[in-house]
C-alpha beads as a LAMMPS data file, in Angstrom:
LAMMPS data file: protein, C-alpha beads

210 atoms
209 bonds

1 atom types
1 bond types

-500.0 500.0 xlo xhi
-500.0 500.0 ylo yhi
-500.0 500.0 zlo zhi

Masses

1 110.0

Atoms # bond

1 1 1 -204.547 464.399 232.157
2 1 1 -207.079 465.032 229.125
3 1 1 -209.557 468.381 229.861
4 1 1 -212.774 467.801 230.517
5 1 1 -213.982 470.878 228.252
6 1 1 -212.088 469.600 225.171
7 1 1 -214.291 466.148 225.624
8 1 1 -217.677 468.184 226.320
9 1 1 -217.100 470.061 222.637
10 1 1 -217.742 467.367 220.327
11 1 1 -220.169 466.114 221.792
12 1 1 -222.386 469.274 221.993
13 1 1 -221.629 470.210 218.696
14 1 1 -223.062 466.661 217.804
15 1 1 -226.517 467.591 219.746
16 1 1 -226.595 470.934 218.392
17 1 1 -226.473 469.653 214.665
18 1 1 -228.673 466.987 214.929
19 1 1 -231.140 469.629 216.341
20 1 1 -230.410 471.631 213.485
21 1 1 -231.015 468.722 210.847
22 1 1 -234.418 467.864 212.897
23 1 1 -235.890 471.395 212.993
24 1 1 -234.971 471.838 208.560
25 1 1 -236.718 468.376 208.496
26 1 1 -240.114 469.809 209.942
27 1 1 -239.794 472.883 208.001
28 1 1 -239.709 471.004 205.116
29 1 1 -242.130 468.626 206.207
30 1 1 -245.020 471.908 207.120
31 1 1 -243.472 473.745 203.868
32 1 1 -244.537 470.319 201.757
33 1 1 -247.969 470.353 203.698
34 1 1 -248.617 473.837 202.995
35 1 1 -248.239 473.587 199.191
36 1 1 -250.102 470.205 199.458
37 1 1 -252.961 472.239 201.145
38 1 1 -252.936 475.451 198.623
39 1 1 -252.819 472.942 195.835
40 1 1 -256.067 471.127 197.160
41 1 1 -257.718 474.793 197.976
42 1 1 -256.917 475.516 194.194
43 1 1 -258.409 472.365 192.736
44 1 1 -261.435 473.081 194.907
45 1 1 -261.923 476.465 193.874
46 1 1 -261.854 475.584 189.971
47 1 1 -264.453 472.956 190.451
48 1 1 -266.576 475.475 192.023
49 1 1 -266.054 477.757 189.465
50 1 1 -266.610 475.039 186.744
51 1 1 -269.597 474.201 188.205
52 1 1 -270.746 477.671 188.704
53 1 1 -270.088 478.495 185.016
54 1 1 -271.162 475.193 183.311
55 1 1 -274.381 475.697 181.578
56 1 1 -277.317 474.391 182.756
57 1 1 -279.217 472.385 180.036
58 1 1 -282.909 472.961 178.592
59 1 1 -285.449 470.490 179.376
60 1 1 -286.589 468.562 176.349
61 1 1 -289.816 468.759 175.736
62 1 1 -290.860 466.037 172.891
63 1 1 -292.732 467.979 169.924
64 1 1 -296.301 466.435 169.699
65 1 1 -296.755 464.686 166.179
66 1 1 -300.139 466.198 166.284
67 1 1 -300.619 468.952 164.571
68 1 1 -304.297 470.519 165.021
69 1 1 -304.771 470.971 160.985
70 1 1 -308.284 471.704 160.658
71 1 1 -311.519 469.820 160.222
72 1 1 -312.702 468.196 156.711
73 1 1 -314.420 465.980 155.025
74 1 1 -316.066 462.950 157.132
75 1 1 -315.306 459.303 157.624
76 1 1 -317.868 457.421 159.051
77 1 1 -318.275 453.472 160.477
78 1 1 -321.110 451.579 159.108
79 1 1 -322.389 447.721 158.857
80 1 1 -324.185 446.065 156.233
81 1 1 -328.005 446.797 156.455
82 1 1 -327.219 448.995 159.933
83 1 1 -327.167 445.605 161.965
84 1 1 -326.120 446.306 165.633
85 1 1 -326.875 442.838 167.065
86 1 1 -324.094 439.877 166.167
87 1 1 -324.110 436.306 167.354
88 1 1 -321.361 434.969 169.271
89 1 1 -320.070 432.832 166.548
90 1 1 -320.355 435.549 163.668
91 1 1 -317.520 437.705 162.247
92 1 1 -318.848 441.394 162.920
93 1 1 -317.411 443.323 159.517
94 1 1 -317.746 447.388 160.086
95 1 1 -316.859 449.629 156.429
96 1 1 -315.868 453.070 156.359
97 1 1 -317.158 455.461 153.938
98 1 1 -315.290 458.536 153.452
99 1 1 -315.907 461.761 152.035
100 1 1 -312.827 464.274 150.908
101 1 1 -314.422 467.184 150.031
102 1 1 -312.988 467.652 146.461
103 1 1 -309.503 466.673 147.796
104 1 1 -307.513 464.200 145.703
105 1 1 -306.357 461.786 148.659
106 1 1 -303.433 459.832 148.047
107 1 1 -303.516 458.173 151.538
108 1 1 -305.321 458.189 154.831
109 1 1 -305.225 456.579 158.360
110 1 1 -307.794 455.141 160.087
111 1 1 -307.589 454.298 164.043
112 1 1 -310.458 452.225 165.248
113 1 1 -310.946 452.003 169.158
114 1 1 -312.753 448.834 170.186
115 1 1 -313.351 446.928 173.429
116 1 1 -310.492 444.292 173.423
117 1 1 -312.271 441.257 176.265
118 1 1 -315.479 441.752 174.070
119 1 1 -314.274 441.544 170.556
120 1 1 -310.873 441.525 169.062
121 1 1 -309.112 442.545 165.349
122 1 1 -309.247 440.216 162.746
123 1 1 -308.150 441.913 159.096
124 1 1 -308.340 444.659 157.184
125 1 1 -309.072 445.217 153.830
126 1 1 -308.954 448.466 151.443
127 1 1 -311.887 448.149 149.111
128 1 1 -310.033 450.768 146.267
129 1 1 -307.796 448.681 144.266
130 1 1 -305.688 451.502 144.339
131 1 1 -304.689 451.833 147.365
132 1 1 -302.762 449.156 149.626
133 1 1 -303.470 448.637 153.555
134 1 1 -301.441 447.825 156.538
135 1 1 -302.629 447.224 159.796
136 1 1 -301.155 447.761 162.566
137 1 1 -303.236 446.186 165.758
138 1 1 -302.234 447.918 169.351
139 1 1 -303.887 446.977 172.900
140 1 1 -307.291 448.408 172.609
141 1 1 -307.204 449.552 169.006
142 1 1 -306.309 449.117 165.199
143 1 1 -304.155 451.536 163.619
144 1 1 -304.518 451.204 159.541
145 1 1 -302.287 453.419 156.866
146 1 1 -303.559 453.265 153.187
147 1 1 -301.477 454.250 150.389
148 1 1 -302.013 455.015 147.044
149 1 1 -300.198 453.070 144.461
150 1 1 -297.407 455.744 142.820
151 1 1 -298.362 453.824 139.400
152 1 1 -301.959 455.417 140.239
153 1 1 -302.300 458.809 138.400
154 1 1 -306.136 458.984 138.458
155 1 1 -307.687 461.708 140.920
156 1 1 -309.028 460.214 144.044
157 1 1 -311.840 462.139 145.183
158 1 1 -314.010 460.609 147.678
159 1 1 -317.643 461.040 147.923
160 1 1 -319.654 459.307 150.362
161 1 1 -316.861 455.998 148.897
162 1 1 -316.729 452.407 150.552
163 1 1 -313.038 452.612 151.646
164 1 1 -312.457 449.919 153.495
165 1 1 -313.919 446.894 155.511
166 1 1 -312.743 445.668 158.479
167 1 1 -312.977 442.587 160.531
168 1 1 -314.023 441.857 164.241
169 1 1 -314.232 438.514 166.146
170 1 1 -316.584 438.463 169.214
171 1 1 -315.013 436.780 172.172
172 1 1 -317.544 436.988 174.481
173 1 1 -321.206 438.491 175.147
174 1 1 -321.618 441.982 175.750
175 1 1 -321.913 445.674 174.163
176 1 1 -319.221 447.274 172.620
177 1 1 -318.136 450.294 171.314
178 1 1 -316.016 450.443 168.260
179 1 1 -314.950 453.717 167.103
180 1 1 -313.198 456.010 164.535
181 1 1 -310.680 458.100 166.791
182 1 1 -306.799 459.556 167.661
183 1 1 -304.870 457.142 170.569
184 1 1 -301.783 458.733 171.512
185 1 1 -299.519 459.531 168.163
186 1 1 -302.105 457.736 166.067
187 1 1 -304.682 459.468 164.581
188 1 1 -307.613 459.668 161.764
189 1 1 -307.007 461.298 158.796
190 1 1 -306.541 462.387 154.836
191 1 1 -303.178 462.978 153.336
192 1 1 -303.682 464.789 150.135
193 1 1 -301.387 464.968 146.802
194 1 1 -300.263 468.673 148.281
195 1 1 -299.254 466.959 150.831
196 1 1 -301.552 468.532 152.990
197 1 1 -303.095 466.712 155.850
198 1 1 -306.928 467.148 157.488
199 1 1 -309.071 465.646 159.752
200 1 1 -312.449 464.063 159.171
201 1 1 -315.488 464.569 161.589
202 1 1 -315.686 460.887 162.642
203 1 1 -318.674 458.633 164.275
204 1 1 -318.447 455.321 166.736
205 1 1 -321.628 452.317 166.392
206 1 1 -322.552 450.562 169.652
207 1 1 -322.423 446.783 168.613
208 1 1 -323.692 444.025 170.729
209 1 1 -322.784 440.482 170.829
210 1 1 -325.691 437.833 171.619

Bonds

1 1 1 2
2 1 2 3
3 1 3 4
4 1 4 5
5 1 5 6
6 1 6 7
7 1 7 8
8 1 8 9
9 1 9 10
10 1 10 11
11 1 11 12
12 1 12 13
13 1 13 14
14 1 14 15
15 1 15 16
16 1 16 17
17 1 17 18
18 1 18 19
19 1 19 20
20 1 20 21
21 1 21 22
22 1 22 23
23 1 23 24
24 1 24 25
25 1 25 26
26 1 26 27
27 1 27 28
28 1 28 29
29 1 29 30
30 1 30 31
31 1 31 32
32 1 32 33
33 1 33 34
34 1 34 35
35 1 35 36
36 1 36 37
37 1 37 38
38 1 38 39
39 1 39 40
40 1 40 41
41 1 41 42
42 1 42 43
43 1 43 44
44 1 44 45
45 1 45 46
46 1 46 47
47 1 47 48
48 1 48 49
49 1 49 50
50 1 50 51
51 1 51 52
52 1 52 53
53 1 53 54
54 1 54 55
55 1 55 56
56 1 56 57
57 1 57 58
58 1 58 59
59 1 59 60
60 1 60 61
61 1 61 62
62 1 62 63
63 1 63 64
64 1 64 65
65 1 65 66
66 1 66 67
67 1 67 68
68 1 68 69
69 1 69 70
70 1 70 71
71 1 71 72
72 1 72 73
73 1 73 74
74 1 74 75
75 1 75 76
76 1 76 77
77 1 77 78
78 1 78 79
79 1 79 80
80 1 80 81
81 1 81 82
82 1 82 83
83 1 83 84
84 1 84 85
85 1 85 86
86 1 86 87
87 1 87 88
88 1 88 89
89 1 89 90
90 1 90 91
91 1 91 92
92 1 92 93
93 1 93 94
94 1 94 95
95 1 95 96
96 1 96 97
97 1 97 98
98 1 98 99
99 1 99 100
100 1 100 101
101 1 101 102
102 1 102 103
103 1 103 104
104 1 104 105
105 1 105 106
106 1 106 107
107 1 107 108
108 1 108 109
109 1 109 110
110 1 110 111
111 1 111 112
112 1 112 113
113 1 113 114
114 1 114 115
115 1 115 116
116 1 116 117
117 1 117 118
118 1 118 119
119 1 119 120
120 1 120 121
121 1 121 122
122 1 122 123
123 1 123 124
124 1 124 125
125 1 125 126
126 1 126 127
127 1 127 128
128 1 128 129
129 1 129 130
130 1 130 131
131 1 131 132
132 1 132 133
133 1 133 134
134 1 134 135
135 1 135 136
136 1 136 137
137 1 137 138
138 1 138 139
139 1 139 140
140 1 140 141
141 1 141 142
142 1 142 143
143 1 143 144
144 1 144 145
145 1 145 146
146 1 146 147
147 1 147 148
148 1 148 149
149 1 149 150
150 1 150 151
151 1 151 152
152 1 152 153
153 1 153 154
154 1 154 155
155 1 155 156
156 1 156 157
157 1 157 158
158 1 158 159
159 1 159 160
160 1 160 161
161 1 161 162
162 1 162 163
163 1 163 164
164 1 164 165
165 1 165 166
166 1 166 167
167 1 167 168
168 1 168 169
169 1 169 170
170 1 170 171
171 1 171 172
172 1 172 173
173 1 173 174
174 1 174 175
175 1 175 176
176 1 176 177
177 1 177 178
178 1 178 179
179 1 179 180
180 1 180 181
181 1 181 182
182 1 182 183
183 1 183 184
184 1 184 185
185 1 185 186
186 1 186 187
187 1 187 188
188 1 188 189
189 1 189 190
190 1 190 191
191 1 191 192
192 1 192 193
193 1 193 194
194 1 194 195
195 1 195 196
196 1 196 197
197 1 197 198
198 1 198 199
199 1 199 200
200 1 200 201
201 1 201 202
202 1 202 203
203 1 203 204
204 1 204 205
205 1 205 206
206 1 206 207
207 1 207 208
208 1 208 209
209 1 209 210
């Protein structure tokens, strides 16, 4: 007759090991989570500190291109016979006469503010043989750089000099201001052969178109 005890043995050594095997598997399972979860507490604690100790960067602030040099010499607007009035159908042409104050001027800028639905920028023209011009025409004004010729080597010292005419046509009826001034960047001035840069007193004419 077989014994009952012998028969229970096996079997409860079988239960008891798979017990064993299951309990190692959830330690290992929690002792994989727990490094998992120190690792992750670690990564999150460097970023922190990286982003604690990364510098914080200046704000730019763009360097104007204006420099206040100081006031001299003039450059004044001027029409033929001081006319003011213009017919609809008539070129308005405004000179500049400038005045440098002994400086010898190897190039200057001129910016000329105008009404653009009244009249609008035809040409430019230097009126020194010396010196070349480029215009440059923006929304409600003319921006126009004159540069002495490097085969030049005379002084150029203006005095009360025609430098340059320039040319408006009317579009419509109306008064209109037309200006020397500075627009943004763009401004009104002498460049001398030092290299030294100044800035006329400057006038505006009130034309009207008939």
């Amino acid at each position: 007759m077989d014994n009952p005890q012998l028969n229970q043995k096996p079997h409860e050594y079988k239960t008891l090991l798979i017990l064993l095997v299951g309990i190692m598997v959830v330690f290992v399972l929690l002792g994989i989570y727990l490094v998992s979860q120190k690792t992750r507490k670690e990564k999150d604690t460097s970023m922190a500190v990286s982003s604690i100790n990364k510098p914080t960067l200046p704000s730019i602030t763009p360097t104007p291109t204006l420099i206040p040099y100081k006031k001299k010499g003039q450059m004044k607007l001027f029409t033929e016979n001081n006319v003011s009035r213009f017919p609809l159908g008539q070129d308005v042409k405004i000179g500049v006469l400038a005045s440098s104050e002994k400086s010898d001027i190897v190039g200057f800028d001129l910016v000329v503010g105008y009404e653009p639905s009244v009249v609008e920028f035809s040409s430019v023209i230097s009126t020194i043989p010396a010196f070349k011009s480029y215009a440059y025409p923006r929304t409600d004004y003319v921006s126009v750089t004159m540069i002495k010729s490097l085969q030049e080597t005379a002084v150029t010292e203006f005095e009360n000099t025609n430098i340059a005419e320039l040319v408006f046509k009317p579009i419509k009826k109306g008064t209109v201001s037309i200006e020397l001034t500075a627009k943004g960047n763009d401004s009104t001035k002498f460049a001398d052969i030092n290299a030294q840069v100044t800035y006329p007193e400057m006038n505006k004419l009130m034309i009207e178109i008939y």
